[in-house]
C-alpha positions as CSV (number, residue, x, y, z in Angstrom):
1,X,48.5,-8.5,-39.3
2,X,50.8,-10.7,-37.0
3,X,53.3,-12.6,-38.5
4,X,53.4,-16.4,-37.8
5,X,56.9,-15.9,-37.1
6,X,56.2,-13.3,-34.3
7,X,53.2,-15.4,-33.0
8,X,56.1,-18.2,-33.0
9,X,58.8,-16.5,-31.0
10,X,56.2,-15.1,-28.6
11,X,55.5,-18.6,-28.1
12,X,59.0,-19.5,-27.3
13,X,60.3,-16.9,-25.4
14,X,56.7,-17.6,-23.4
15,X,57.6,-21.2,-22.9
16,X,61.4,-20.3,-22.0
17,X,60.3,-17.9,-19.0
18,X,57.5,-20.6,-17.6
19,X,60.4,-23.2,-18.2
20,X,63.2,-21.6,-16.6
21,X,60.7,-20.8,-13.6
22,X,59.5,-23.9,-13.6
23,X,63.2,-25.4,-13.2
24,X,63.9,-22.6,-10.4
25,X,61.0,-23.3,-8.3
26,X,61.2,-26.9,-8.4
27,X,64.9,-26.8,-7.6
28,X,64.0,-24.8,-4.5
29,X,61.2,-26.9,-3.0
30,X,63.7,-29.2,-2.9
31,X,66.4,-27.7,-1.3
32,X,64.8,-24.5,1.0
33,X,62.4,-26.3,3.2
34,X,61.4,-23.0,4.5
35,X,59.7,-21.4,1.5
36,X,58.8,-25.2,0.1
37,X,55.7,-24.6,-0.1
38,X,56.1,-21.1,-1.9
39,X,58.2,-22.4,-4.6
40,X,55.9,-25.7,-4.9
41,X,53.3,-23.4,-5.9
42,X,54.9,-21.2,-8.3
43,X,56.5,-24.4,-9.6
44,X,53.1,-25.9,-10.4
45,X,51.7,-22.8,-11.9
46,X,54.5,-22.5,-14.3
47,X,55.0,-25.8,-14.8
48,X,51.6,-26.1,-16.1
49,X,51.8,-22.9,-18.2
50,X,55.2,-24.1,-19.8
51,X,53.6,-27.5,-20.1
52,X,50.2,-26.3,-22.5
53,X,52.3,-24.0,-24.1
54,X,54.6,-26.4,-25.0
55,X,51.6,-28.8,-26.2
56,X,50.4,-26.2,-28.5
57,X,53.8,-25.6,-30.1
58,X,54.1,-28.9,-30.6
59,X,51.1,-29.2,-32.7
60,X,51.5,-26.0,-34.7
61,X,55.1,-27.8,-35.5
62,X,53.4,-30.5,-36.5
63,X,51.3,-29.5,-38.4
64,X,52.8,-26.6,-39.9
65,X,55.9,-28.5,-40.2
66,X,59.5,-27.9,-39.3
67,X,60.7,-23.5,-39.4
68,X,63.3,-22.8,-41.9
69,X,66.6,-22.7,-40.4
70,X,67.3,-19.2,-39.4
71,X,71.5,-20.2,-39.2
72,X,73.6,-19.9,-42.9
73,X,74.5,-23.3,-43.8
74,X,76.1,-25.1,-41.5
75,X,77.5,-28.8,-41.7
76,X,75.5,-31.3,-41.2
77,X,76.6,-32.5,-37.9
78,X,75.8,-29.3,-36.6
79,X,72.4,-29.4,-38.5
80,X,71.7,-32.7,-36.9
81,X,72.6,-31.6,-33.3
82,X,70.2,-28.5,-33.9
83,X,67.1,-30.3,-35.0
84,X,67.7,-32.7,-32.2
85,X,68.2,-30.1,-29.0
86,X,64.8,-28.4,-30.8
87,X,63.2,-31.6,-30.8
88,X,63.8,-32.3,-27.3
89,X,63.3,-28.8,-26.1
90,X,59.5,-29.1,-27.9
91,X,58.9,-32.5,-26.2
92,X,60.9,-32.1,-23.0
93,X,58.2,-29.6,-21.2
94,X,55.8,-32.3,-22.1
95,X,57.3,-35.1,-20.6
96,X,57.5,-33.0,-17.5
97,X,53.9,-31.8,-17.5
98,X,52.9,-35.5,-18.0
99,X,55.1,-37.0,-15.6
100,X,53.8,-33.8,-13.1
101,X,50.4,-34.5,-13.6
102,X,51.4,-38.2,-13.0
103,X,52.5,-37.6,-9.5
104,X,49.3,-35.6,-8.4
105,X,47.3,-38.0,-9.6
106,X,49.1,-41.2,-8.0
107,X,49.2,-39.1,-4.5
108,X,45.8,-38.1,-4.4
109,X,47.2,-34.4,-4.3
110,X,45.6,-32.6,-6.9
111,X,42.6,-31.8,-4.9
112,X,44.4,-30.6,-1.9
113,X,46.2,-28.0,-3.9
114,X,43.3,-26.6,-6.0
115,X,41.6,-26.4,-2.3
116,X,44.8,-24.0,-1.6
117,X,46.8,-26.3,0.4
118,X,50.1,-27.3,-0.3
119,X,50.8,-31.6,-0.3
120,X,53.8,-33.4,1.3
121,X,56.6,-33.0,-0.9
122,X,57.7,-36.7,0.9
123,X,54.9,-37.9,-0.4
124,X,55.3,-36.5,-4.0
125,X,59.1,-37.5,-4.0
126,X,57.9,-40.9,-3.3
127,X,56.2,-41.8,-6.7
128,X,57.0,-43.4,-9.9
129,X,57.1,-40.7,-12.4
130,X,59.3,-38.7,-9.3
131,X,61.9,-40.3,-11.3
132,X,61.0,-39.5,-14.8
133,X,60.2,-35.6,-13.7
134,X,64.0,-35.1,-12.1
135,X,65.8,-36.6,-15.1
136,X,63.6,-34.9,-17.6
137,X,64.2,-31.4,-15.8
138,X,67.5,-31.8,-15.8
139,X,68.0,-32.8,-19.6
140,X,65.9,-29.7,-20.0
141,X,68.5,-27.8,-18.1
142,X,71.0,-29.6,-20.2
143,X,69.5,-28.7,-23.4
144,X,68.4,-25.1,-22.6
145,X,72.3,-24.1,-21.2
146,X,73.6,-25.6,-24.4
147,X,70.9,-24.1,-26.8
148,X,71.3,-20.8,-24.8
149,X,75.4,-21.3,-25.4
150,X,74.5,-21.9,-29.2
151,X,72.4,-18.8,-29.9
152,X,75.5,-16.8,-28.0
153,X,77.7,-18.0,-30.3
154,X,75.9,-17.7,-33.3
155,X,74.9,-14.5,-32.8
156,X,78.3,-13.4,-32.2
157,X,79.7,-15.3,-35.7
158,X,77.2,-13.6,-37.4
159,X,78.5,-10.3,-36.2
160,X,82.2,-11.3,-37.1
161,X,82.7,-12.0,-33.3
162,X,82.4,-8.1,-31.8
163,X,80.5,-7.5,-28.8
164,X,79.1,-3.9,-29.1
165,X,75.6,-3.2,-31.4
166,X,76.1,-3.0,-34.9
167,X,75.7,0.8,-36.0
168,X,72.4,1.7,-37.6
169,X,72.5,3.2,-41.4
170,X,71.2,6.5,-42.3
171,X,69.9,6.8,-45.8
172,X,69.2,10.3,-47.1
């Protein structure tokens, strides 16, 4: 039987690859006009992916309530920072998929890319939630550098700061 903590780190290391393609792709339509349409593509898939996925973590954390802390005790400024970066990293996707889904609807694009083609990325820039969508990605990047920085760190305290693997024990 499958753990609910392994279903649970699938589940986030799922939403971390969709995420951090999503943020790639998206970054590129913007600024290599050449493959635009490539990255717009991959952008929406994974955006979408990292979106659901996201929507269905949220509700097994709501539902199932908050995961133990896997950290020793920490103070609780550093507590508070934790539960709010998760918190944000559970809702930020979210936001993004909403505020997505918000400017495919307002353009009219939606059909024109399930036909295959790829919109105007003027006409997608030129939107309400266009707004919303930027910021939010990059308070995702934000929070996903500084998380990633965190779990560094951590995982080198625990290991009284040295770099190399920790040597496996051989009982007889």
């Amino acid at each position: 039987m499958v753990r609910a903590d392994s279903k649970n780190r699938t589940l986030h290391w799922l939403i971390a690859v969709f995420v951090a393609l999503a943020l790639a792709t998206g970054y590129g339509a913007q600024q290599i006009q050449s493959f635009s349409g490539e990255f717009l593509r991959v952008h929406l898939a994974a955006g979408l992916l990292a979106g659901l996925l996201s929507l269905v973590r949220l509700a097994v954390w709501l539902v199932a309530g908050e995961q133990a802390s896997t950290l020793a005790r920490q103070s609780k400024g550093i507590n508070w920072a934790a539960k709010t970066v998760h918190g944000f990293l559970r809702v930020l996707p979210v936001v993004l998929l909403v505020s997505g889904v918000g400017m495919l609807g307002l353009t009219g694009a939606a059909p024109e890319i399930l036909s295959g083609n790829i919109p105007d990325p003027e006409l997608l820039a030129q939107t309400p939630p266009q707004s919303l969508h930027h910021r939010a990605a990059f308070a995702l990047l934000i929070l996903m550098t500084g998380h990633i920085a965190a779990a560094i760190w951590h995982r080198l305290a625990e290991r009284g700061w040295k770099l190399e693997k920790e040597p496996e024990s051989t009982t007889s």
